[in-house]
N, C-alpha and C positions, 0 to 999 in steps of 0.2 A: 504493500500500500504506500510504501515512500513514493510510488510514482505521479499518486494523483494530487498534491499538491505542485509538484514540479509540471504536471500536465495545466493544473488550473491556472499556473501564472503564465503557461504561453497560451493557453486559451482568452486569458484576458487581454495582452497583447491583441489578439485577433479582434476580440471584441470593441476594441478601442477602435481599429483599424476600420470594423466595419461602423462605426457609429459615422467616421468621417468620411465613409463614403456613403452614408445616408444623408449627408447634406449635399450630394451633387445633383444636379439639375435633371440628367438623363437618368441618375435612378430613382427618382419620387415617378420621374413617365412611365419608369418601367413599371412598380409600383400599381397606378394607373393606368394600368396595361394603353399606356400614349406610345406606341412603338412598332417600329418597322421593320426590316433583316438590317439596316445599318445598327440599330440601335439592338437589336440581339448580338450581333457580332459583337461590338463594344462592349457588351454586358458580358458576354462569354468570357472574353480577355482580359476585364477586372474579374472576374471572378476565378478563373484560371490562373490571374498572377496572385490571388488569394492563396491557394492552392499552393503555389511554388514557393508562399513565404511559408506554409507552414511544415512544409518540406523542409526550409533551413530552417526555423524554428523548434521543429521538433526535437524528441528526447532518442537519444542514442541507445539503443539496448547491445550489449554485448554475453555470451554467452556467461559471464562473470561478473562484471557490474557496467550499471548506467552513467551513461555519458551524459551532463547538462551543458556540455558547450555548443555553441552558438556559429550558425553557418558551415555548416560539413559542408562539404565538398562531393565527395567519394567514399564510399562504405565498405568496409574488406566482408568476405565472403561469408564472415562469423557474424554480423551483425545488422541492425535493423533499424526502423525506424517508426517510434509512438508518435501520433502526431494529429492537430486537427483539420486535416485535408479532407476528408469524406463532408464534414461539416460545412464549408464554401462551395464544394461541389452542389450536393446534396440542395442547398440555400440557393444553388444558384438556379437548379431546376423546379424547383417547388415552386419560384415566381416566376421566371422565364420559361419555362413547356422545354419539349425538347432540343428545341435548337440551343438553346443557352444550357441546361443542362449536360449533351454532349459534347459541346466546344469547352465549357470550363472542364471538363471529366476527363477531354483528349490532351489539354494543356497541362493540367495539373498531373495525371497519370502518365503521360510520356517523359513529361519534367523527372515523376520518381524512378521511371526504368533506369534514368539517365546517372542515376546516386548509386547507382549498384545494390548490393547486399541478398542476402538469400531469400529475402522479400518482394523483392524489386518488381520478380512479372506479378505475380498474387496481387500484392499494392496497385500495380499499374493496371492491371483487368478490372481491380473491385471500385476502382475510383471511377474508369469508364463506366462500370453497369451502375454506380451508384449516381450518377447523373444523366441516365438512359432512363432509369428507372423514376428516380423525384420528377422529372422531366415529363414522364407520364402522366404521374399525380396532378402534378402539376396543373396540369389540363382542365382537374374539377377541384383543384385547391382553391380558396376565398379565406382571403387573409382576413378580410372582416367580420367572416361569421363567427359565434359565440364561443367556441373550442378549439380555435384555428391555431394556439398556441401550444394547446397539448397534445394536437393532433402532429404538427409538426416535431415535437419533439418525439414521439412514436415513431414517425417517420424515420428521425435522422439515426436513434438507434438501433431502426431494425437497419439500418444502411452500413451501421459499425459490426451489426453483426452479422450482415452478411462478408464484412471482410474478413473478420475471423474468421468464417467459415469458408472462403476463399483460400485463408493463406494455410488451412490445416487440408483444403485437398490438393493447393499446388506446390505450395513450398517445401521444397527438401534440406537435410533431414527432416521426416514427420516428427521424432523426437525433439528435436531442437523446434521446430515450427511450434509442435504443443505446449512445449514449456514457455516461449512466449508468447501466445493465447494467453496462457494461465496467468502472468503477469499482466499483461497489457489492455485484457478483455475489459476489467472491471472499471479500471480509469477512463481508458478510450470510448467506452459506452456511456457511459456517466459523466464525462466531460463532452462529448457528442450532442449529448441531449439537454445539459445545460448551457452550451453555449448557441445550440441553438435557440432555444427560448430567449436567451437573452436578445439574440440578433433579432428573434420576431417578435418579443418585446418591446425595441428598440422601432422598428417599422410602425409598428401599431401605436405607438407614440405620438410619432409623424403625424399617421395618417387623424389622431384624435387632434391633434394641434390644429392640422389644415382642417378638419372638420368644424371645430371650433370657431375657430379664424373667419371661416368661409358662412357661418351660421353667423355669426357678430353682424360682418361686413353685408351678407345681404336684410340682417334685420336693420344696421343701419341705412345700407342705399334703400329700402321700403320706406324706411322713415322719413328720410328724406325726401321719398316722392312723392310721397304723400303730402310731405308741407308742403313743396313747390306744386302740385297739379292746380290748385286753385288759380295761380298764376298764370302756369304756361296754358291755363286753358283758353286765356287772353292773346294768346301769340308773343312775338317776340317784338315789345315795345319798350320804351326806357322803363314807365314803371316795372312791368311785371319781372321786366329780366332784374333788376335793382331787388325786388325781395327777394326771388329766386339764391342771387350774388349773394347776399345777408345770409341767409340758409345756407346757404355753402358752406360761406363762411367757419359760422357756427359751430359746424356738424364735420369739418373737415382740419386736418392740420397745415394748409395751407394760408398764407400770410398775405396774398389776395386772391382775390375771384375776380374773371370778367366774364362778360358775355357779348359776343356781338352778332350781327347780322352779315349779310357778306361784302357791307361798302364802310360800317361806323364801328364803335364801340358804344355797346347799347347801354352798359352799368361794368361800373369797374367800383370793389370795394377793398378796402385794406389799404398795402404798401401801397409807391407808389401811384395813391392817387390827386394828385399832386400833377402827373402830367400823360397818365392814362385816363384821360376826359369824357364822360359820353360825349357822345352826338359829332362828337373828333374822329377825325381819320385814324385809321389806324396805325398804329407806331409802332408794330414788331412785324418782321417780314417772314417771322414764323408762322405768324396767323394767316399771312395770303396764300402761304403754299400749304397750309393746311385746309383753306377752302379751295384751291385749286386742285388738290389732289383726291382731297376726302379722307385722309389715311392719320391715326394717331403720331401726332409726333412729340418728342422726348427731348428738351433742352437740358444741359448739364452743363451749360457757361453760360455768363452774360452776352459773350460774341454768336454764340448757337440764337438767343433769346433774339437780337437781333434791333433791342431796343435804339431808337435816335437819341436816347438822352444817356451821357457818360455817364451821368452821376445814380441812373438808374439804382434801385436798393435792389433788384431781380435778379437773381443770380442762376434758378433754374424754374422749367416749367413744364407742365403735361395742356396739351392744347390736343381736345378732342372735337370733331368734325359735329354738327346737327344735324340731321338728314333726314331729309320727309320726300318721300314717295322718289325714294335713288337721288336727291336734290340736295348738294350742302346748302344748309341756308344761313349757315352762321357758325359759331365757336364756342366749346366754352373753356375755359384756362382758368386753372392752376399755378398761381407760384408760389415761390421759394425763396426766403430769402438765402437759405445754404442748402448746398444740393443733398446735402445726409437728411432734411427732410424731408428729401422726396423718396419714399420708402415704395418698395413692390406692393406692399399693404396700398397705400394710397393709388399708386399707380390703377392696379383692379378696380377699386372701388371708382375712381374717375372714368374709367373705362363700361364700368357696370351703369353708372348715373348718365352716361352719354348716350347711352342705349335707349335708357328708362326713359328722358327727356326728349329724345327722338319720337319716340313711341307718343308721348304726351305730345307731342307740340304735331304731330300726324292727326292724332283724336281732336286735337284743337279744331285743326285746320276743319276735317270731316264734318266737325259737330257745326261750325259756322257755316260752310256752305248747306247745313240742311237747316239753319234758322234761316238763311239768305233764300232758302228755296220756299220753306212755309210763308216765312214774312212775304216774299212775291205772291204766293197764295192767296194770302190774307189780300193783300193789297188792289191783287186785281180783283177781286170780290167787291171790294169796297169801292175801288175806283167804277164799279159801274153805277150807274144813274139810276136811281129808285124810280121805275116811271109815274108810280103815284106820287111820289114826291114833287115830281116834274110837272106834272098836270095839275098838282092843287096848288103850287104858284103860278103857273100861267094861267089859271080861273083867276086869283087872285090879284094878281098884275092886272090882269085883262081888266075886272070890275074896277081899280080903280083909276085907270086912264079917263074916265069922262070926271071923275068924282075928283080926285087929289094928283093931278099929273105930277107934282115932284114927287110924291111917296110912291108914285108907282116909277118915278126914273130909278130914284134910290133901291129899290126893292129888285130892281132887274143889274143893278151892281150888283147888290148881294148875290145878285143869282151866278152871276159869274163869278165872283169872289168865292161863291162856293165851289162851284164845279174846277175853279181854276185850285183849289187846295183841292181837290179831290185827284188830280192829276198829279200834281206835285207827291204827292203822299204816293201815289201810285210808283213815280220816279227813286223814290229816296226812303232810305232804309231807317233813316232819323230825319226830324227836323226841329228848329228851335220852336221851344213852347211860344213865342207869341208868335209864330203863323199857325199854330193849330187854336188858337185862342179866337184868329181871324173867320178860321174856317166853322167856328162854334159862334162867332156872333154873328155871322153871315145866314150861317141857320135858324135862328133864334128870332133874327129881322122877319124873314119871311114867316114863322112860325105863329110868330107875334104880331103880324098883319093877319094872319088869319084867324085869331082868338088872341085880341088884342086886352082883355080882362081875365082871362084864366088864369094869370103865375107873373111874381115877379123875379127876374132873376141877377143875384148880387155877386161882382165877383172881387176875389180878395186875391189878390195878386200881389205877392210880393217882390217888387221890382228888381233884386238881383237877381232872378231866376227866369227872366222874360229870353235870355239868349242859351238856356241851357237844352242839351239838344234830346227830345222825346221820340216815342215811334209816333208813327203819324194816326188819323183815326183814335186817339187813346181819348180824349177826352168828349169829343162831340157823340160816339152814341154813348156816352154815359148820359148826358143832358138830354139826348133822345130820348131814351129809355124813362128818366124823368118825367119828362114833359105826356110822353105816351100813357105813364103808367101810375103814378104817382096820383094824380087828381080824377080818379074817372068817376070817384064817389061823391066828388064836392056839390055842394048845394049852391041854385042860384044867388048869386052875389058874394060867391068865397072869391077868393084869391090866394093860390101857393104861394109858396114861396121854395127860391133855390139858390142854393149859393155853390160857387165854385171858387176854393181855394189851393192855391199854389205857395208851397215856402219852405225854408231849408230850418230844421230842427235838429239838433243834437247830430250832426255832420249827416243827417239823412237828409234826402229829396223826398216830398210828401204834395199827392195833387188829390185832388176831395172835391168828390160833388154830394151837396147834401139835399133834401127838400123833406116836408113838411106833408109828405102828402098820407096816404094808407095804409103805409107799410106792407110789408111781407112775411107772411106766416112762418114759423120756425123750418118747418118741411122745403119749401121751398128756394129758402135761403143755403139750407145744407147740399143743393144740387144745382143753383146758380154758380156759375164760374167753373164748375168739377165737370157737368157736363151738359149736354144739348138738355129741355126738359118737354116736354109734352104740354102745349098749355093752349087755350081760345085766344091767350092775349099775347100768346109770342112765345120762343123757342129758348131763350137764353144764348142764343148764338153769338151774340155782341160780346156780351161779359164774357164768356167761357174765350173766343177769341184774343178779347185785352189780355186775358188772364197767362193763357200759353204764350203767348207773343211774351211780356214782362218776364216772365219763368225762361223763355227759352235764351235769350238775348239776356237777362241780367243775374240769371242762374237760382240758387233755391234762397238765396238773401234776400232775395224780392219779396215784397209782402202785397197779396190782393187781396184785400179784406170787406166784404159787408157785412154790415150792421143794419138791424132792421126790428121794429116792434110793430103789432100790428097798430094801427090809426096814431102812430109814433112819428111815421116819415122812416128812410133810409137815407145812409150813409155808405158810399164807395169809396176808399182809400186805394192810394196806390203808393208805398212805399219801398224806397230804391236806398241801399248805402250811395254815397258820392263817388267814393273809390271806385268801388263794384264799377260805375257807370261811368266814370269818364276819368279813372288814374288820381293819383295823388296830386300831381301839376296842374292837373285841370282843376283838381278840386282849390286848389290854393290860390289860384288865378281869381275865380269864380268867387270866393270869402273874402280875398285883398281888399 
């Protein structure tokens, strides 16, 4: 038994040996079965010169005592060699199948022919079959599954013991062969199968680290896309990219963020921003061959970086491509102020979030050409001409041409003031609140020539908000809808009343039509705006229309609210954030 401590310290050696080549690049692929015949071969010949260290490694047996010195040479005729070469072999085929099992097994076993001793063919057969054989295994081995450590160490000692069993039918003398069996077997088995556990110990480390790592990184890049989608659902504008950047920021070890489009820089936050500008040209000539190519690229100098300004604090950068429908349409970058921040860790994760953001700012694009296809919908719906509408002002017009000719010139303004925002609306996907204010009093004139005592109607308007830009149609059938529906119960000599109010509250946009008239029964109110309803006095197709249109266009922040009691009167709210609707700059503009 003196042997198996003298075995365990060159065992350990190997295990050292193999931990550092657990950190090379090509064997985590192999690993991750990421590999080719170039990449077997290579594997074969690390692991075969595995093989040939422990060839000089090993323990010298002589018919009378053990050798522990270090790198034999040549073996006389009397002596042999303990050693853990089945072990690398063995290891090599259990992850590599059989091409890398018999290329290390050829290497390593021709290497032992080559040391002589009365071992030398036995050794050099049993190492070939023991990497013909794990090789095989190989094939349904899974380093991941639950036992795959104790199965492996199974393995490697049934692999030591078939060399024993090897070296007592080849090697001559039998006597001499059995008598070191009888020393050798119990060490070399049992250092076999613990140094291999340790190596697939040592694997399975690896692989829970990158497991780890890879579960971190994609719950952070989730997290992240998650903050940002409310943004890039906006496309690529200075605000949206500017929060986006900030969220980078935050969530990243990088010391700036930009983002641009493929002519400006749209938001730059962190380091130099000082003289990475929005709405400026852009200043690194990395970023235009990264839109011109489409392909990630990897800065590790300030001259790679490519900045105009010397004094730049950027020292290295990750600049990944945007791509919607095979199109760059922009950047987003990562820098550094030292390049040892920019880690492979980061690296990925920027690589991973340029994807996600792709993918976002694709569904962007999608989801607004299908508001731009409804809103056209809607629009030409709207833009056509009610022809009842059309005939109870030309009755009306008509009667008062003998009676009041200015009230009937005036009345036939309104007529085309209306018809002409009916067009407009039809044209344009937004307009400022006071030409839809135009296209509501123009209605209202007419309305009001024809039931000139029914309803008065008040509007509160608060004059900062007369240029802020609306969808069109939003507010005139609400006043419809009023005027229709509102007073059908009034007694002769009542008079409604309705007001319409516009004004910014607590950084919200809020427009409100209210009146005085019937109200609406609980039931009814819970299916206006939700959807079409079945009724003698109309369908709800107006409101349920406002209501999609504001939801599709300003997203689920949007508020469409009525309020209604019966013989109470109703109230229609339509509340917007600012941002939501026109960015933080607009909104600032707009409050100055």
């Amino acid at each position: 038994m003196m042997l198996l401590p003298v075995m365990l310290e060159r065992a350990g050696i190997l295990v050292i040996v193999a931990f550092l080549l657990s950190r090379l690049k090509l064997f985590r692929q192999i690993i991750h079965h990421e590999y080719g015949i170039k990449e077997k071969a290579i594997l074969a010949f690390i692991f075969g010169l595995f093989g040939i260290i422990s060839n000089y490694t090993g323990v010298v047996i002589n018919q009378d005592s053990i050798s522990q010195a270090w790198g034999h040479q040549h073996l006389s005729i009397q002596s042999a060699i303990a050693n853990t070469r089945i072990m690398g072999v063995g290891i090599a085929g259990l992850l590599g199948g059989p091409v890398v099992g018999i290329g290390a097994g050829l290497i390593a076993g021709l290497h032992r022919l080559t040391l002589g001793g009365y071992t030398n063919i036995a050794c050099s057969i049993s190492t070939i079959m023991a990497g013909m054989i794990m090789g095989l295994l190989g094939l349904r081995y899974n380093i991941r599954e639950r036992f795959a450590s104790l199965k492996a160490v199974a393995y490697g000692m049934a692999m030591e013991l078939l060399q024993m069993a090897t070296i007592l039918v080849i090697a001559r003398p039998f006597d001499q062969a059995a008598e070191l069996v009888r020393i050798i077997a119990v060490p070399m088995i049992t250092i076999n199968g613990f140094g291999t556990f340790i190596f697939i110990l040592i694997i399975q480390t690896i692989l829970l680290e990158e497991e780890r790592t890879r579960t971190f990184q994609t719950h952070k890049a989730l997290n992240i896309a998650q903050e940002t989608l409310p943004y890039f659902r906006k496309g690529l504008n200075i605000d949206s990219c500017k929060k986006v950047a900030e969220i980078m920021l935050k969530n990243t070890t990088a010391k700036a963020v930009s983002i641009t489009d493929q002519h400006h820089v749209l938001a730059h936050v962190g380091a130099a921003s000082d003289h990475h500008i929005p709405l400026k040209s852009m200043s690194t000539k990395l970023t235009k061959r990264v839109l011109e190519q489409g392909k990630v690229m990897v800065a590790t100098t300030r001259e790679e970086i490519q900045c105009n300004r010397g004094d730049c604090p950027l020292q290295a950068a990750i600049v990944l491509p945007l791509i919607v429908h095979e199109k760059v349409v922009g950047t987003l970058k990562l820098y550094f102020t030292n390049v040892q921040q920019l880690s492979t860790v980061e690296k990925e994760l920027a690589e991973g979030l340029s994807k996600l953001f792709s993918i976002q700012l694709e569904l962007a694009e999608a989801e607004l050409q299908r508001k731009l296809l409804k809103d056209a919908e809607i629009k030409a719906l709207q833009a056509q001409i009610h022809p009842h509408f059309l005939f109870n002002a030309i009755n009306t017009i008509s009667s008062l041409v003998r009676i009041d000719a200015d009230e009937a010139r005036m009345l036939l303004v309104k007529l085309g003031t209306f018809f002409r925002s009916n067009l407009q609306g039809a044209r344009n996907m937004l307009i400022p609140l006071e030409k839809e204010l135009e296209h509501v009093q123009a209605y209202l004139a007419i309305e009001q020539a024809r039931f000139p005592n029914k309803y008065v109607i008040t509007f509160e308007i608060d004059s900062m908000v007369k240029n802020i830009m609306i969808p069109p149609f939003t507010l005139q059938p609400l006043v419809e809808n009023a005027i229709h529906h509102a007073f059908l119960d009034m007694k002769p000599g009542e008079k409604g009343s309705i007001f319409v109010r516009a004004f910014i509250i607590d950084n919200h946009f809020c427009m409100e039509t209210e009146d005085d008239g019937r109200g609406i029964n609980g039931t009814m109110i819970a299916a206006l705006g939700n959807e079409t309803v079945h009724s003698s006095e109309g369908t709800g197709t107006a409101l349920w229309n406002i209501k999609k249109r504001i939801e599709e266009i300003y997203g689920q922040k949007a508020v469409f609210k009525i309020e209604s009691d019966e013989k109470e009167g109703t109230k229609v709210s339509i509340t917007v954030p600012l941002e939501e609707m026109w960015g933080e700059e607009y909104v600032k503009s707009i409050c100055s």
